[in-house]
C-alpha positions as CSV (number, residue, x, y, z in Angstrom):
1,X,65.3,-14.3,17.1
2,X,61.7,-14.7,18.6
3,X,60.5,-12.8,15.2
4,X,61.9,-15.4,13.4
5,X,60.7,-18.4,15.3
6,X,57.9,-17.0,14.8
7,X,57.7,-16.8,11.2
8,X,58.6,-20.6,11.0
9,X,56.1,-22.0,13.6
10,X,53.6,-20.0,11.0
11,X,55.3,-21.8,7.7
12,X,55.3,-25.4,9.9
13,X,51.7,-25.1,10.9
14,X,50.4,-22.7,7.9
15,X,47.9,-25.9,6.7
16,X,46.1,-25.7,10.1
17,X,46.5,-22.0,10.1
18,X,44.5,-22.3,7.0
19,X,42.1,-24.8,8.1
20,X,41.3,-22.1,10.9
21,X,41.0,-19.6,9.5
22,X,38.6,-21.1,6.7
23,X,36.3,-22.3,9.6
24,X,36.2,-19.0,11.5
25,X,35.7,-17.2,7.6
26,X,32.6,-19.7,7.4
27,X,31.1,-19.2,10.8
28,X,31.2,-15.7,10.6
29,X,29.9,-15.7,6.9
30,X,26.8,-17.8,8.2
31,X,25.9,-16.0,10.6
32,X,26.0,-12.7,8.9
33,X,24.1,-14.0,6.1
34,X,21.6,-15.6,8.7
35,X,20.7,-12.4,10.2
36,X,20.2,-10.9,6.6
37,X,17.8,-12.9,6.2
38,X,15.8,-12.8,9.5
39,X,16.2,-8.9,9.5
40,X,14.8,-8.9,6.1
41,X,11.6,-11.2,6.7
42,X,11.3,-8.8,9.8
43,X,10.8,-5.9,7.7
44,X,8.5,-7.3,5.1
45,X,6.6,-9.1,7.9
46,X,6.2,-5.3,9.6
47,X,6.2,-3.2,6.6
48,X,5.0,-5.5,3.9
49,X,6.7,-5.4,0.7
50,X,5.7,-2.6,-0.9
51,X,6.7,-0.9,2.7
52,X,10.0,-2.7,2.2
53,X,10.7,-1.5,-1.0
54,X,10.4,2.1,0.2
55,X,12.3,1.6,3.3
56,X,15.3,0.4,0.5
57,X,15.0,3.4,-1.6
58,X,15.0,5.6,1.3
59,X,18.5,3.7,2.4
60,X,19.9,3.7,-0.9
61,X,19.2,7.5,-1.4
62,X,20.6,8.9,1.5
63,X,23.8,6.4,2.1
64,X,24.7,4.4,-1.1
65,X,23.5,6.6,-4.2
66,X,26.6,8.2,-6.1
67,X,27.1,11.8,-6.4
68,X,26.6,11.6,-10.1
69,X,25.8,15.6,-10.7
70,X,27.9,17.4,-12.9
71,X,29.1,14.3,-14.4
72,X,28.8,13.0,-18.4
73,X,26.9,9.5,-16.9
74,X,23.6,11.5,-14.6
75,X,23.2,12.4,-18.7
76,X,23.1,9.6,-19.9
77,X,21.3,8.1,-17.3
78,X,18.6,11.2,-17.0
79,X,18.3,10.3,-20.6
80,X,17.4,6.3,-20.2
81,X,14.8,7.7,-17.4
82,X,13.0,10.1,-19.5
83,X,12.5,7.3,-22.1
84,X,11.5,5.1,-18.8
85,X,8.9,7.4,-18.4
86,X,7.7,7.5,-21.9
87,X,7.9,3.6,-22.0
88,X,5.2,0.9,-23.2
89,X,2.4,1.7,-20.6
90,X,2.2,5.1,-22.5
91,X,1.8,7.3,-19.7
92,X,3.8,10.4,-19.5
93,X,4.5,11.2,-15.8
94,X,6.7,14.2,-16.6
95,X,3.6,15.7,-17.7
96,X,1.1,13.8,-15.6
97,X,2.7,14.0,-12.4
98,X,0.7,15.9,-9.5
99,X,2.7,19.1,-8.4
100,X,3.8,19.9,-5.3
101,X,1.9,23.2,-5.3
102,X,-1.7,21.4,-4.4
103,X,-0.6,20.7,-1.2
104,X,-0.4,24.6,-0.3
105,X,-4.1,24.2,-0.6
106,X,-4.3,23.2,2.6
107,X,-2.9,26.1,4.5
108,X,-6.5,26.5,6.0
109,X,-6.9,23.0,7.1
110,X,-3.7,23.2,8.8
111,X,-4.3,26.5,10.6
112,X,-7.7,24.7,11.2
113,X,-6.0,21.7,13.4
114,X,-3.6,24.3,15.4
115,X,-6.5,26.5,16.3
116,X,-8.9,24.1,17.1
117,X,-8.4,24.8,21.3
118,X,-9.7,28.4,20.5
119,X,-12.9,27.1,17.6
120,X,-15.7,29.1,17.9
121,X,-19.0,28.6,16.2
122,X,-20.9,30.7,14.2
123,X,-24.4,30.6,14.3
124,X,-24.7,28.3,11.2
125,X,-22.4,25.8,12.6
126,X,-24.9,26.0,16.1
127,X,-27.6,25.8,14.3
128,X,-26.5,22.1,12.9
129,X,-25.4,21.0,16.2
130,X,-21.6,21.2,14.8
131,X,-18.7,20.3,17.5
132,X,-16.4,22.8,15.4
133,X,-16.7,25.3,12.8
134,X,-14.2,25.3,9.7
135,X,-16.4,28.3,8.2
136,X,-14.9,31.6,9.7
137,X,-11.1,29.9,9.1
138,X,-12.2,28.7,5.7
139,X,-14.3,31.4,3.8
140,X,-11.4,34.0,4.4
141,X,-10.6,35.6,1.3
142,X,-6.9,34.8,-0.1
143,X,-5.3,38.1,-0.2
144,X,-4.6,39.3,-4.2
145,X,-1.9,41.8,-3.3
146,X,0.9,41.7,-0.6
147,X,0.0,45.4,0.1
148,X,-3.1,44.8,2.1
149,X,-1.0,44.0,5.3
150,X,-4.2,44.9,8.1
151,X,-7.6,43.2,7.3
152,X,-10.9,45.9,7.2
153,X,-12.8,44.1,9.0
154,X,-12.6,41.0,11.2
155,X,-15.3,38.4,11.9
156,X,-17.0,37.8,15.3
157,X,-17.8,34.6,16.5
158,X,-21.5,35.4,15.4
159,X,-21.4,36.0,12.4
160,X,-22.9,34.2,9.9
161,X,-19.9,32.5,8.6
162,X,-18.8,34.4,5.8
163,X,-15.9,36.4,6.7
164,X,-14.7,39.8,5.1
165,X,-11.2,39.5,6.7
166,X,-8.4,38.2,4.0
167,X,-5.0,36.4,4.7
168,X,-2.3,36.3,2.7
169,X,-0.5,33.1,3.7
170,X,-2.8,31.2,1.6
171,X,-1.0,31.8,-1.6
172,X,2.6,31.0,-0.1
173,X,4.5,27.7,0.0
174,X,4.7,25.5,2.4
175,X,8.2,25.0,1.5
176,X,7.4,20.7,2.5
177,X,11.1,18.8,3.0
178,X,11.0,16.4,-0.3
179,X,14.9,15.9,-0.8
180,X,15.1,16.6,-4.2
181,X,11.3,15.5,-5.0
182,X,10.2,16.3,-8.7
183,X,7.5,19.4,-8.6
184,X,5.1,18.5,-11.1
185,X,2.9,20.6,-13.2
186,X,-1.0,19.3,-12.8
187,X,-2.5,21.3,-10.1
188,X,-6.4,20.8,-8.5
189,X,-9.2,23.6,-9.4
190,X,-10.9,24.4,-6.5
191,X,-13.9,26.9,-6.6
192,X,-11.9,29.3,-3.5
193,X,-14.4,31.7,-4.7
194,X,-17.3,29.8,-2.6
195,X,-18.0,29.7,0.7
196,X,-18.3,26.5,3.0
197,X,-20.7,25.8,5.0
198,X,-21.9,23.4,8.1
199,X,-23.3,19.9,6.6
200,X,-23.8,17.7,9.3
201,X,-21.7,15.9,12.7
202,X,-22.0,12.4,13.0
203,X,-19.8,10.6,16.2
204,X,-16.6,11.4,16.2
205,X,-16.5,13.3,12.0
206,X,-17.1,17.1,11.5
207,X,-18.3,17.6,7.8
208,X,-18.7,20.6,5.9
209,X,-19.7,21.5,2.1
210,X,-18.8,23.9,-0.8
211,X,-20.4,24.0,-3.8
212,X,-18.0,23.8,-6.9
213,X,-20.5,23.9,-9.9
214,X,-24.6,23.5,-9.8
215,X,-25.8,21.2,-7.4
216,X,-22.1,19.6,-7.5
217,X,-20.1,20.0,-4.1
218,X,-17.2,19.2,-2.1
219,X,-17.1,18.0,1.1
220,X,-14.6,18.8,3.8
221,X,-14.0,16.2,6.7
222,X,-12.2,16.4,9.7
223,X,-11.9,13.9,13.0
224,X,-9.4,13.0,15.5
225,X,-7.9,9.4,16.7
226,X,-6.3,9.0,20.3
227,X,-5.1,5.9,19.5
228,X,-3.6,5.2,16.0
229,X,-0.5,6.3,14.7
230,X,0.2,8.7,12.0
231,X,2.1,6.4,9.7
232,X,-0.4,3.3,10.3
233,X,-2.9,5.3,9.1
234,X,-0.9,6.2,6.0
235,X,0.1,2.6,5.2
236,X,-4.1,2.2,5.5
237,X,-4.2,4.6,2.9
238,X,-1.6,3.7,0.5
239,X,-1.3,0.0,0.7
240,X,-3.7,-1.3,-2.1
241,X,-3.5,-4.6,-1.3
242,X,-4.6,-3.9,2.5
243,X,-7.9,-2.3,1.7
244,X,-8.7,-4.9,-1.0
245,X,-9.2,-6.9,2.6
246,X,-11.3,-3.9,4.5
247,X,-12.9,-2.2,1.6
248,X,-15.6,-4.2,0.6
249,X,-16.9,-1.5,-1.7
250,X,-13.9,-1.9,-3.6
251,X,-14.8,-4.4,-6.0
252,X,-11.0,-3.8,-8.2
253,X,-7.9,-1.9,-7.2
254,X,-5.0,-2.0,-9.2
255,X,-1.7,-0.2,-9.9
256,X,-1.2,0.7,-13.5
257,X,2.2,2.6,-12.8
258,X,4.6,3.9,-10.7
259,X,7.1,6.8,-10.8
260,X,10.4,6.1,-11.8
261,X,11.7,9.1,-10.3
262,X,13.0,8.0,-7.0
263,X,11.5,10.2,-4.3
264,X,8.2,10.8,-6.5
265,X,5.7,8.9,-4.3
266,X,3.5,9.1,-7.3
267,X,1.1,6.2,-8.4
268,X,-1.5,5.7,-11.4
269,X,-4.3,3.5,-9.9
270,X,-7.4,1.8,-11.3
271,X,-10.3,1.2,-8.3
272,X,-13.7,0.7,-9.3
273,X,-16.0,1.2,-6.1
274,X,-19.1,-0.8,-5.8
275,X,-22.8,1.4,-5.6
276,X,-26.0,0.4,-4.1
277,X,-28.3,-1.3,-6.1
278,X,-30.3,0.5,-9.3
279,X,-26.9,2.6,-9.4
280,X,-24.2,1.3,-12.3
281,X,-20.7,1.1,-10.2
282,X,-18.5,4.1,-10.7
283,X,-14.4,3.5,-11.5
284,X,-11.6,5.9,-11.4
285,X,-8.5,6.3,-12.9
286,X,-6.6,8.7,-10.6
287,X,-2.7,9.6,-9.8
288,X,-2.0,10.0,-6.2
289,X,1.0,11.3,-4.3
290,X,2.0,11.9,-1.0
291,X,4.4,14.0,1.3
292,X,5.8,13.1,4.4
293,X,7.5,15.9,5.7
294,X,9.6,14.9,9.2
295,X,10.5,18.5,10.0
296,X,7.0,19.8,10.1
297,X,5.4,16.8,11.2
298,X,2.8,16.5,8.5
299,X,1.8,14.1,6.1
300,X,-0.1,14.8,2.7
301,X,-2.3,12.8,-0.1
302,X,-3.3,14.2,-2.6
303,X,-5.6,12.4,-5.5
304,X,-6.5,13.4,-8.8
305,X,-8.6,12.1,-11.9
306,X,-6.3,11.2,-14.9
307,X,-6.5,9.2,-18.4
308,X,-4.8,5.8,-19.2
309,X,-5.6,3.7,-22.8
310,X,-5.6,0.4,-21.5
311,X,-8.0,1.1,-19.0
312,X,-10.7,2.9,-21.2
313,X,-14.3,3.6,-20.1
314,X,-16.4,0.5,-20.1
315,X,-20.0,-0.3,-20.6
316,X,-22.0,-0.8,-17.4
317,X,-19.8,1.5,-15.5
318,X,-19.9,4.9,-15.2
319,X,-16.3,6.2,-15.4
320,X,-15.4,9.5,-13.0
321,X,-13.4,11.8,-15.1
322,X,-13.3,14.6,-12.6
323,X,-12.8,13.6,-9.1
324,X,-10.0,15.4,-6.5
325,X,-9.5,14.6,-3.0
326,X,-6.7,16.1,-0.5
327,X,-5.9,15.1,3.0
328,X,-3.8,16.5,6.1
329,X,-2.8,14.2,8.8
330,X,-0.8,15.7,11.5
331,X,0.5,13.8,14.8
332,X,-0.3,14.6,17.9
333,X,3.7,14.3,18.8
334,X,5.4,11.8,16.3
335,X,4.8,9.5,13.4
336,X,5.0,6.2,15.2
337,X,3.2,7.6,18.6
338,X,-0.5,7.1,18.8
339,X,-3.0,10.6,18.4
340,X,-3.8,12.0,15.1
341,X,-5.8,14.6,13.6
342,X,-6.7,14.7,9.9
343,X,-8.6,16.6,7.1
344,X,-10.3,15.5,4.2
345,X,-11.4,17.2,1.2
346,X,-12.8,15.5,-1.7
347,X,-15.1,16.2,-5.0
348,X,-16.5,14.3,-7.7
349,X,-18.6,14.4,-10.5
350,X,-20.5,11.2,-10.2
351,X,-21.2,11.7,-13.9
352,X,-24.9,11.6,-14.4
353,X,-27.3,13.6,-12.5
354,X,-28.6,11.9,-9.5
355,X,-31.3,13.0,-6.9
356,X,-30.5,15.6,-4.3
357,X,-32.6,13.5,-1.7
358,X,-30.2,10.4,-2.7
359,X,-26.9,12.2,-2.8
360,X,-27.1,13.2,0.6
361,X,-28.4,9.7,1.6
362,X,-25.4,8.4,0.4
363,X,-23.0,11.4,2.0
364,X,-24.4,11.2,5.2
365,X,-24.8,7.2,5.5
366,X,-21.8,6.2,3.4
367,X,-19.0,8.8,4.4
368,X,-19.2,8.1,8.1
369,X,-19.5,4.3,7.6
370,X,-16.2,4.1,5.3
371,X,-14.2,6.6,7.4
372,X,-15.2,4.3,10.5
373,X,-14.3,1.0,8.0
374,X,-10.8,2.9,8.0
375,X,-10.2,3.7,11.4
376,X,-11.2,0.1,12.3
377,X,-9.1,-0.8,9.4
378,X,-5.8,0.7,11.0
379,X,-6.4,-0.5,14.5
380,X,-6.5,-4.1,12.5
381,X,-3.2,-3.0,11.1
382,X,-1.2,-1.9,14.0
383,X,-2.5,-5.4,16.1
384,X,-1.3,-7.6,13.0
385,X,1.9,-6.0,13.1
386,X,2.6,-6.1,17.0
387,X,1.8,-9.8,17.1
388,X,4.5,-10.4,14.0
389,X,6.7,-8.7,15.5
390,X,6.4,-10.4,19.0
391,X,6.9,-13.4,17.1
392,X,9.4,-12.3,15.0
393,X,11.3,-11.8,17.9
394,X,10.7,-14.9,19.6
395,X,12.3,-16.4,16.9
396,X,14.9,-14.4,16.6
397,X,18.5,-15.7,16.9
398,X,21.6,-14.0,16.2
399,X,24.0,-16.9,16.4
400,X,23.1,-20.4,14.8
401,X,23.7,-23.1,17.2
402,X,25.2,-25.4,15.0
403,X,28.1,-23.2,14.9
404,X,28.5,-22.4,17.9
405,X,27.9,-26.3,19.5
406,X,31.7,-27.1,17.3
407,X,34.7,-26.1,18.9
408,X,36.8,-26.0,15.9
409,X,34.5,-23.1,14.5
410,X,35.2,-21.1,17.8
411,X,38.4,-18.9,17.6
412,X,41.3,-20.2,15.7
413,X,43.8,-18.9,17.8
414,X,41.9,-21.3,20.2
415,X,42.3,-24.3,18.4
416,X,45.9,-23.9,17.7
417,X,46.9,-23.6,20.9
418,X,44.7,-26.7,22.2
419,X,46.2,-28.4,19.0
420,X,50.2,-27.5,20.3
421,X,49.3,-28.3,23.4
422,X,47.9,-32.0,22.5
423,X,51.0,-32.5,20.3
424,X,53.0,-31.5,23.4
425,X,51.1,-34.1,25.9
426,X,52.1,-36.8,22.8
427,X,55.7,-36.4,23.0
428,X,56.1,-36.5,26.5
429,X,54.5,-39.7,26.1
């Protein structure tokens, strides 16, 4: 009986059920699609867009991609990507894509960083004035066969710097976290063979040198930041459109391509960097990638020279063909908490043979000033973002007051029963 007076108090007032319910459907529509859109210019505010992007990608990988293994369609679609890859900017990233393996070149650097409460130097390294010495870690000779298990020898804090004792991790894998990265096949030539040794210390940067060919050498730097975070200072790094702001040696910066290969983190850039004056400017055409592995707490860049025809050698300009770089950053505790230690290692051939007097002006007086440009750079970065977001919030709203201020728009259960009520009032009148 009350079930079916029910039914027809529903079929009597099913117009203002309606009417409700279509207002309540609106209001709650709104306001979802209103905080969308705030939480959206949040993020590109914070992250930017390119930040944004890969925030997305990250999302889509891990919640809303499809298990499409094993199936007839990750085929077809594995097939549309390869000729993706092979598309109209001709560049082949399934044979130009950096692989994974030059980041085990930097066992040493990161044995380097967790040792550094026990650094000794050698008498080299005091003999420059050096804060740390890199040279008994680094000259170690990579063990050729696994059956060496005890060094010969092992080097004493006084010697000069070139160490008999080998290691064998060096050749093994750092086995990163990549989920399901590609590998890739180019891989860096370092000269291993050579030994480093102390270049100079200037405020707060260690430097040290290798020579890779005649008169041609690499340099290794390594500092530490108390107060900068990990992933800032990898957003300084990555984000071209950021250092076309700071860099003011970087006269063009461009991307040519990106990986299609979700996961990749691989990019084909064109920067042409600006040289004092009497010097033609040098441009590069280089791939990076980079590795952010959560479990170990490390991030990795990596840089290489590579080849694109529509952006050809020009007159004027001295074009780099070989150029490498590779860099460590490791937190002091997390990604987003400030303190951060990092190695650099980097060669080029500048191309044409240039002074030793003025190479090392320009090592010595250069390096220190950019890597300073960049810290600077990412202190810039991490104030810019804590004032949007302190605005961002100020202005935040979940609920749009011109919902909320109408009382039909409230609950509809609400408005029926004010609505029954009214009638009631009526007809005792």
């Amino acid at each position: 009986m009350l079930l079916n007076r029910f039914v027809l108090a529903i079929k009597n007032q099913s117009k203002e059920t309606l009417r409700a319910w279509s207002y309540q459907c609106e209001s709650i529509f709104a306001q979802r699609s209103r905080r969308i859109q705030q939480l959206l210019s949040f993020y590109q505010s914070v992250y930017g867009t390119q930040g944004l992007k890969q925030l997305w990608r990250a999302y889509y990988r891990r919640e809303l991609q499809p298990p499409l293994r094993g199936m007839i369609m990750s085929a077809v679609g594995l097939m549309g990507l390869n000729i993706k890859r092979l598309g109209s900017d001709g560049f082949d990233w399934n044979k130009e894509r950096l692989s994974l393996a030059n980041f085990d070149l930097c066992h040493r650097d990161i044995e380097f960083i967790n040792t550094l409460t026990q650094n000794q130097l050698c008498d080299r390294c005091q003999a420059k004035k050096m804060k740390y010495c890199y040279c008994q870690l680094g000259n170690q000779r990579c063990r050729k066969s696994q059956s060496a298990k005890n060094p010969s020898t092992s080097p004493s804090p006084s010697t000069s710097g070139e160490a008999d004792e080998s290691i064998g991790y060096c050749q093994k894998s750092l086995n990163l976290d990549v989920r399901g990265a590609p590998n890739g096949s180019v891989r860096i030539q370092a000269q291993d063979d050579h030994s480093w040794e102390p270049y100079f210390s200037k405020n707060e940067f260690s430097i040290w040198r290798r020579e890779e060919r005649s008169s041609l050498y690499s340099y290794k730097v390594y500092a530490r930041f108390d107060d900068i975070t990990a992933d800032d200072f990898l957003h300084v790094q990555t984000d071209l459109d950021y250092r076309r702001q700071w860099d003011d040696t970087a006269l063009r910066l461009e991307l040519i391509s990106e990986d299609p290969v979700p996961g990749s983190n691989s990019h084909l850039i064109y920067w042409e960097m600006q040289w004092p004056r009497l010097f033609a400017n040098r441009d590069y055409v280089y791939c990076r990638r980079y590795v952010k592995d959560d479990n170990k707490k490390l991030i990795f860049i990596c840089n290489r020279a590579a080849k694109h025809n529509t952006y050809p050698a020009l007159s004027g300009k001295v074009r780099v063909t070989d150029y490498w770089s590779l860099m460590v950053i490791k937190p002091f505790r997390g990604f987003h908490e400030p303190g951060l230690h990092f190695v650099l290692t980097y060669y080029d051939d500048p191309g044409v043979p240039i002074p030793q007097n003025i190479k090392s002006w320009v090592t010595q007086k250069q390096m220190p000033e950019f890597l300073t440009k960049m810290y600077v750079a990412t202190k810039n970065y991490a104030c810019s973002r804590a004032i949007k977001m302190k605005d961002m919030f100020n202005g935040f709203s979940l609920i749009s007051e011109d919902y909320t201020a109408n009382a039909q728009r409230g609950s509809w259960l609400g408005s029926l029963s004010r609505r029954k009520a009214n009638r009631s009032s009526e007809a005792e009148r």
